[in-house]
N, C-alpha and C positions, 0 to 999 in steps of 0.2 A: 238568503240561504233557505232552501226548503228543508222540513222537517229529515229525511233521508238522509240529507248530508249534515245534515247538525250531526247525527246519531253516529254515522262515520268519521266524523271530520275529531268527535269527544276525545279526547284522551285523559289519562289521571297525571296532573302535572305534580312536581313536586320541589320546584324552586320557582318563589314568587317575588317581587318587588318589593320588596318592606315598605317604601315610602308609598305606595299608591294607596288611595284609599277611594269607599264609594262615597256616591252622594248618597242624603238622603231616601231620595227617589229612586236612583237604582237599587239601594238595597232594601228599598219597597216592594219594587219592580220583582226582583228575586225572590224574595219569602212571598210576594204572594204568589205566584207559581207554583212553590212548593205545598201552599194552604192549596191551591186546584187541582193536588192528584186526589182520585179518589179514594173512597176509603167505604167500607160495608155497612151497610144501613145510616148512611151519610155521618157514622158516630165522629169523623177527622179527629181519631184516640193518636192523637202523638201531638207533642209542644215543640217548640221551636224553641232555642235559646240562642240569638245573636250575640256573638261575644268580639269587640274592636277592643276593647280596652285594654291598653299594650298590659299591663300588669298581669289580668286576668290571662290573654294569651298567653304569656311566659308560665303561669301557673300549671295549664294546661298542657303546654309543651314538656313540660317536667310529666308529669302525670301519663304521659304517652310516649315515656324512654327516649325525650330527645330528641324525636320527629322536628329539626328545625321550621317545614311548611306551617306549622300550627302558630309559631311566632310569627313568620313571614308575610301570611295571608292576611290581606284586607277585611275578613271577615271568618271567624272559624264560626258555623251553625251545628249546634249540638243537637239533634234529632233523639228527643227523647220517648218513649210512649209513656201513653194514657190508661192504664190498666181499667180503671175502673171509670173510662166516660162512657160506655157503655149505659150505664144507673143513668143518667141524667138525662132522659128522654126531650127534656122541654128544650135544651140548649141546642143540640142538633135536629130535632123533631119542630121546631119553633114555626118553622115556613109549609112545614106539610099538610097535604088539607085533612077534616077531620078520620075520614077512612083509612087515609095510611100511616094516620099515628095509632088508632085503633089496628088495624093490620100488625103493623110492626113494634109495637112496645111488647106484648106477649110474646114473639117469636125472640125477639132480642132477650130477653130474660129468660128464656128458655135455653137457647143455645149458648149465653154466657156466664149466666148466673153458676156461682162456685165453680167455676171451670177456670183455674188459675192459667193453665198451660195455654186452654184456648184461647184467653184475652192476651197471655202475652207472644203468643202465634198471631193472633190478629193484627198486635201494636208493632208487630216484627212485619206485619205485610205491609200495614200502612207507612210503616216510614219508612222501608223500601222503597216504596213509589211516589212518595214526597221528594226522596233524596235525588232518586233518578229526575223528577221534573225540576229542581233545584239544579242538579251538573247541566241539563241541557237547554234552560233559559240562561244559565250563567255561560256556556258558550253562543247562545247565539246573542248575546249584548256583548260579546268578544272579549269576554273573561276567559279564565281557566279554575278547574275545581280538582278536587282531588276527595274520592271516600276514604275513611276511614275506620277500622274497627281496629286498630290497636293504640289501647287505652284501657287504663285501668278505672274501671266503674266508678270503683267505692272514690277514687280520687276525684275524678273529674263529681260526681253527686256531692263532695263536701264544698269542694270548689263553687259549682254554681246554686250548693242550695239546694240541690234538689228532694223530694222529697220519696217514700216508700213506691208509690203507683203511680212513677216517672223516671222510670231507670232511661240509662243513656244506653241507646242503643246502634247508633250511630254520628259520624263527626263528617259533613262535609265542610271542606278550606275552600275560599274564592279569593279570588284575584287575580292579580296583574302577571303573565308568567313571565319568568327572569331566563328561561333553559329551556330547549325544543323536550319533549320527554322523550323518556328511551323508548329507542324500535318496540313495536310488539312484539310479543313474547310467542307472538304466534295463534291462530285463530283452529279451532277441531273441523276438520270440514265436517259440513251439514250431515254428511251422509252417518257422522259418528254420534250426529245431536239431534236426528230427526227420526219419529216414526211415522206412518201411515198409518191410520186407523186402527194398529195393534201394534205396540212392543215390541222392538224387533222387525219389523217391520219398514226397513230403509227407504223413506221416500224418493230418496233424488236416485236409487239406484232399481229400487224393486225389488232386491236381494233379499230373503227373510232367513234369519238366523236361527239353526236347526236347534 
């Protein structure tokens, strides 16, 4: 399957197989995908927290009003950010040669230093694009995923531990899917979601909004 029809083919499932589970290796296979979306001055400010352990699931599933998929699923990954991996130039900066750690340690401290909202704007793009590489390797090893943002923070952080600058900011579920998911809900055509080189500006029609 080529990447196009992965992207079409994704859907957000929401009844899994309780008894399947991964190997090892594929739930290697999985997270490290999600470790290869990019992320901004290579900081990768968001953790991962794999969670199989029926206990734990069930905790979590409380914690997010009942959502049975959170029990279900072979794996719930709790996508949390990094607030402050930013500071740690040596751990991401470790492989760069010496002009781009010189380059980039001042400009990184520049643009995040005490800037609360930017670092958790940043830890909000990065694990956006963790999650999305995470659904679409997990479809194309012919699982099914499902995102999540309903859940209650402060629950799910006591639960797994977590701590101040590693909030949860997102929950994808993988596994085995037990139910085709519902029709979509319907897609906006392009012409309502695109502009041309200005605002307003409808590409697919040419039309420009007075």
């Amino acid at each position: 399957m080529n990447t196009l029809d992965t992207i079409k083919q994704r859907r957000a499932t929401k009844a899994f197989h309780p008894e399947h589970r991964l190997t090892e290796d594929e739930l290697r296979s999985l997270l490290s995908a999600g470790a290869l979306a990019p992320s901004s001055f290579n900081m990768q400010n968001r953790h991962f927290v794999a969670v199989t352990d029926g206990d734990t699931k069930s905790k979590l599933r409380a914690a997010a009003w009942g959502q049975e998929h959170l029990e279900q699923a072979s794996v719930v990954i709790v996508l949390t950010g990094s607030l402050k991996a930013y500071q740690n130039t040596d751990r991401y900066l470790r492989n760069a040669p010496e002009p781009v750690r010189a380059m980039f340690e001042p400009m990184v401290e520049d643009f995040y230093g005490g800037k609360h909202s930017v670092q958790r704007d940043e830890a909000c793009r990065s694990v956006g694009l963790a999650a999305m590489n995470l659904m679409l390797a997990a479809e194309g090893m012919g699982l099914s995923s499902c995102p999540m943002i309903g859940f209650d923070p402060e629950q799910v952080s006591e639960i797994l531990g977590l701590d101040a600058d590693h909030p949860p900011l997102m929950i994808v579920v993988v596994g085995r899917s037990a139910k085709a998911p519902w029709p979509r809900l319907g897609l906006l055509d392009l012409e309502e979601v695109v502009s041309l080189d200005r605002f307003g500006n409808h590409a697919m029609t040419g039309a420009v909004e007075a």
